[in-house]
N, C-alpha and C positions, 0 to 999 in steps of 0.2 A: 763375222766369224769366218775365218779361214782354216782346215783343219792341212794340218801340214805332214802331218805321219799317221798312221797306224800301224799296228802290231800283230801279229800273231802267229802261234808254236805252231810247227809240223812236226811228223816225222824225218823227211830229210830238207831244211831249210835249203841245201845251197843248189838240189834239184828244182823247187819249187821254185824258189827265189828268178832261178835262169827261163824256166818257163812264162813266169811272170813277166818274166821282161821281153821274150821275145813277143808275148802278146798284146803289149802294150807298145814296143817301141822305144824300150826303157834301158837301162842298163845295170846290170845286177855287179854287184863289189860286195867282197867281205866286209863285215862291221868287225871294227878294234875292238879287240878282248886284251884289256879291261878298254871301254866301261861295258864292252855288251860281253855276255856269254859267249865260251867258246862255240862257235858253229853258227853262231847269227850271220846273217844277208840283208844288205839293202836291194830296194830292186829303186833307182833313182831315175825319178822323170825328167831331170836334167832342165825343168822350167827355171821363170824365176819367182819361185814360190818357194824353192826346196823341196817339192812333194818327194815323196819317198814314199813304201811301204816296207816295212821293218821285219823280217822273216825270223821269228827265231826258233829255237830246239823246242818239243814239246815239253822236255825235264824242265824248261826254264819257265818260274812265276815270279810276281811281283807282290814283292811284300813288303808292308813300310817297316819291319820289326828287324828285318834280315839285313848284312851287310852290303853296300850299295844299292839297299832297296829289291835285291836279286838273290833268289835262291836256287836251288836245284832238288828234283822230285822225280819219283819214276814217273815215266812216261805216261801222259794220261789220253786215250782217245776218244771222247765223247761230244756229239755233236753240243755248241754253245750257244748262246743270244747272241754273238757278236757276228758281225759279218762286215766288209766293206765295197762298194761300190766304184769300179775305177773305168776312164771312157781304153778303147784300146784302139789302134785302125785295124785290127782283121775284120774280116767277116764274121756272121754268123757262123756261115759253115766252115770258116779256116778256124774260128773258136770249137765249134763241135770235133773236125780233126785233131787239136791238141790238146783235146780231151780226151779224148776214145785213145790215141799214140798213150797217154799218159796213164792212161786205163784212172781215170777219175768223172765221174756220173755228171755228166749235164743236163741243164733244160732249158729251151727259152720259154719266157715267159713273160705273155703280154699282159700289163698288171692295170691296165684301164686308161692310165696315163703316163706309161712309157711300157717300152718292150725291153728286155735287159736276157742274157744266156748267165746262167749260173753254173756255177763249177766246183764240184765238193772236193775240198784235196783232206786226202785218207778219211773220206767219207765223214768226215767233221768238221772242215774249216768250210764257211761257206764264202766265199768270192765271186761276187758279181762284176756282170762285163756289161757295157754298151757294146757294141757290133758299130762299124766305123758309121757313123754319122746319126745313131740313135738319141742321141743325147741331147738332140735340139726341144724333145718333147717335154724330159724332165728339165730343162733349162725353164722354159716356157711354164712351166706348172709349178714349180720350186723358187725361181728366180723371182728377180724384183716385178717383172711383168706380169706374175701370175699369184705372187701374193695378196693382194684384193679379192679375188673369187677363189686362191685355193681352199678355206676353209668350206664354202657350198660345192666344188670341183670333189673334196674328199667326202664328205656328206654323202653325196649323189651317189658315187662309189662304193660306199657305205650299203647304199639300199640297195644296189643292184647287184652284187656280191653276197650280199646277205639272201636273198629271195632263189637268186640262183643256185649256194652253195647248199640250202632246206631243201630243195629240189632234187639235189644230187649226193646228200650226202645225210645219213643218219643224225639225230639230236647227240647222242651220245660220242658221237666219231669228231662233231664241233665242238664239242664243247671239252675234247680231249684234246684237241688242236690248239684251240684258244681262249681255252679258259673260260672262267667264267663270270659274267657280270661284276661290277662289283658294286 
């Protein structure tokens, strides 16, 4: 499996779009309208994958009912399930500076089995970064090297996540976090 794009609405696509890309190393181009919505961005990692990330308007959804599968809505801004994970060569801290410049909420966060800085653009999109040379952890734990023990690697993490978060955090506060059992 190779994923080659992703997608997702902001408020101003072709600001986010250019920030993306300087923090990746990337290069941000208008997408053609037609087929995309007016105002959509590539931000193009220029590999030879094709990678891209797909920046479009918040009015724009995908609907298989609607003409080209595309429609338009008032703007919605509410944090989603969806997020995506891209490597970048800044630093940590040149990511935290074109956050705070951006006025958009960061955090790093070391997650057991890699460290990653996160970045909420309009407080809803969430965009995760590696920090330049992060990436070799999640490579090693996700990649072909590490799938034999990632299921007891994820386990492990499991209980020590679990035991720590009972520690620091009310039953009621998890269990509105993340639901519950099923």
């Amino acid at each position: 499996m190779m994923i080659h794009h992703v997608s997702f609405g902001v408020s101003d696509p072709m600001r986010v779009a250019q920030v993306l890309a300087e923090l990746t190393d990337a290069a941000a181009l208008r997408a053609p309208t037609p087929p995309f919505p007016h105002g959509a961005w590539f931000v193009l990692a220029g590999d030879d994958r094709g990678t891209f990330l797909e920046v479009l308007p918040a009015t724009a959804v995908f609907d298989p009912d609607a003409p080209l599968g595309l429609r338009q809505r008032p703007a919605s801004f509410a944090p989603g399930s969806g997020h995506v994970l891209v490597s970048t060569v800044k630093s940590g801290e040149e990511i935290e500076a074109i956050a705070q410049r951006e006025g958009w909420r960061s955090q790093e966060v070391e997650t057991g089995l890699f460290r990653i800085m996160k970045l909420w653009i309009d407080d809803t999109v969430l965009v995760e970064l590696f920090a330049k040379g992060e990436e070799q952890r999640y490579i090693e734990a996700f990649g072909a090297p590490g799938m034999a023990t990632l299921e007891d690697k994820l386990r492990d993490l499991e209980m020590k996540l679990a035991g720590e978060l009972a520690q620091e955090l009310p039953p009621q506060v998890l269990a509105g976090a993340l639901g519950e059992p099923a």
